[in-house]
C-alpha positions in Angstrom: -34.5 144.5 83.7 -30.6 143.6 84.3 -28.1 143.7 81.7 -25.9 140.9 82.1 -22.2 141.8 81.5 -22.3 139.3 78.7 -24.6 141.2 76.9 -22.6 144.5 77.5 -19.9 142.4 76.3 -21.3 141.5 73.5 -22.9 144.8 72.3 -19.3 146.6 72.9 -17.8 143.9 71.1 -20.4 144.1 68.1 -20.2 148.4 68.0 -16.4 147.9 67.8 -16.8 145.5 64.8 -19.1 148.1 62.9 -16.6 150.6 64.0 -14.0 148.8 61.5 -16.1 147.7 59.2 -14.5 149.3 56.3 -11.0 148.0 57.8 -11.3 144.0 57.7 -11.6 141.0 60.1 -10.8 142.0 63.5 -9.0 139.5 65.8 -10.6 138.9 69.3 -7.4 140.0 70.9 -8.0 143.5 69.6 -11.4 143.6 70.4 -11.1 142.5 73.8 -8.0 144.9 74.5 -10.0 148.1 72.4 -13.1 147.3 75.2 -10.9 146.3 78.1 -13.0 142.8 78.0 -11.5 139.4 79.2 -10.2 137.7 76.4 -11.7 133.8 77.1 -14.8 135.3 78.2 -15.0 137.2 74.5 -14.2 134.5 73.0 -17.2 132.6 74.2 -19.3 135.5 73.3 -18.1 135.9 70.1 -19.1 131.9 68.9 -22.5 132.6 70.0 -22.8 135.1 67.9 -21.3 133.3 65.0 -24.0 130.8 65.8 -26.5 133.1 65.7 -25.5 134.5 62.7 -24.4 138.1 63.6 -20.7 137.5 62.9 -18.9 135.9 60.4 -15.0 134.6 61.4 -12.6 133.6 59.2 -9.1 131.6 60.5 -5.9 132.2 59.7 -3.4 135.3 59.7 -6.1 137.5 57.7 -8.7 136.5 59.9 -10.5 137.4 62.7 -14.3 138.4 63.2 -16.6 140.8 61.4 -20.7 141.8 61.3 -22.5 139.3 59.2 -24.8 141.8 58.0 -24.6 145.6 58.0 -24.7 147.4 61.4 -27.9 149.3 60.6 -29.2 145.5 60.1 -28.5 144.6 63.7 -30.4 145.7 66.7 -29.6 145.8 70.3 -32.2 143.3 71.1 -30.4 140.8 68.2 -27.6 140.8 70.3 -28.8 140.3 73.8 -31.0 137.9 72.5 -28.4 135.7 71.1 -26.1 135.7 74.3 -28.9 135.7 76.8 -32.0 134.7 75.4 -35.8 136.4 75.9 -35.3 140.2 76.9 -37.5 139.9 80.1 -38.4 136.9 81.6 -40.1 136.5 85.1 -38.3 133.3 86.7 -36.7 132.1 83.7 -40.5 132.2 82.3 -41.7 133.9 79.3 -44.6 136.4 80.7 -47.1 134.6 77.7 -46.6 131.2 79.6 -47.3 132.5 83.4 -50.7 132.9 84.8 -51.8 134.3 88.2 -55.1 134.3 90.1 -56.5 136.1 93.0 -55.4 139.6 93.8 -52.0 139.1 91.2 -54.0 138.6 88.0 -53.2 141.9 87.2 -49.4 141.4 87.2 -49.5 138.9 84.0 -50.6 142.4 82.3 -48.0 144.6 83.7 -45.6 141.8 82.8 -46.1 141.7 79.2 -46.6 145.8 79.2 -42.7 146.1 80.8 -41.7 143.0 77.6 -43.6 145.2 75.2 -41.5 148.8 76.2 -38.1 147.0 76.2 -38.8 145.1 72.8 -39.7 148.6 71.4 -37.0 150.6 72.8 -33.9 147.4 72.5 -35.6 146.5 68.8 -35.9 150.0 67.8 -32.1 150.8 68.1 -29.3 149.1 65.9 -25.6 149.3 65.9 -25.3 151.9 63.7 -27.4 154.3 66.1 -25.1 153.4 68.9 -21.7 153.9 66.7 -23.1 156.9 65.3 -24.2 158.8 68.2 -27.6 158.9 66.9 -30.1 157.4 68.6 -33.6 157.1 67.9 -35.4 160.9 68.8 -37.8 158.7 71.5 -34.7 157.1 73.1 -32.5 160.4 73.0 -35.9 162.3 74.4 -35.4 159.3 77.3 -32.4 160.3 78.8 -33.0 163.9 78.7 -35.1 163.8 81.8 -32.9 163.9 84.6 -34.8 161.4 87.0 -33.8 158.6 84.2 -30.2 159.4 85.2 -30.7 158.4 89.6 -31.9 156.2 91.2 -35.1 156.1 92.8 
């Protein structure tokens, strides 16, 4: 699976909004300076997520962008899913709408296996894990093997 940068984008965006969630509307300017993210490309990023109801904005001088609902409301996979669409696709294809025969009929299985581990993991983590520090005990016991960390 590859993380697009729009979807790092966007979750750094979205962490920095629960970040000042007590503070008011923040102004894409900020955001994109706070996570050293182009400013145009933010601002594309940030109307898909309006549109997808994760942020709310509001014009004028007050204004600016804020979470739509709670950051413990809001998982990774929300967000990546509203800027890039499915989390794993094979070809731009769901792995429920591919078939194979012969000797690959066992990679439609392995497929949807690899969808179901990242829906768990990406679904099973919100913003407020990430802001906090706090992730989920089977994500934290994830990283804690040191062959996660290289690559093969």
């Amino acid at each position: 699976m590859r993380i697009s940068a729009r979807a790092d984008y966007a979750v750094r965006a979205a962490l920095q909004l629960a970040d000042a969630r007590d503070a008011g509307p923040l102004k894409a300017e900020a955001i994109a300076q706070a996570q050293d993210i182009p400013h145009k490309f933010l601002e594309g990023i940030l109307n898909d997520m309006r549109r997808g109801g994760l942020v709310q904005s509001r014009r004028g001088g007050n204004g600016g962008y804020r979470l739509a609902r709670p950051a413990e409301a809001i998982s990774i996979a929300d967000i990546i899913r509203v800027v890039d669409g499915p989390l794993v696709s094979v070809r731009g294809v769901r792995p429920p709408e591919l078939s194979y025969t012969g000797p690959a009929r066992s990679l439609l299985p392995l497929w949807i296996a690899l969808r179901a581990n990242v829906r768990e993991i990406l679904d099973g983590v919100t913003l407020a894990d990430v802001a906090t520090a706090e992730l989920p005990p089977q994500v934290a016991e994830l990283t804690e093997n040191p062959e996660s960390w290289t690559n093969p």
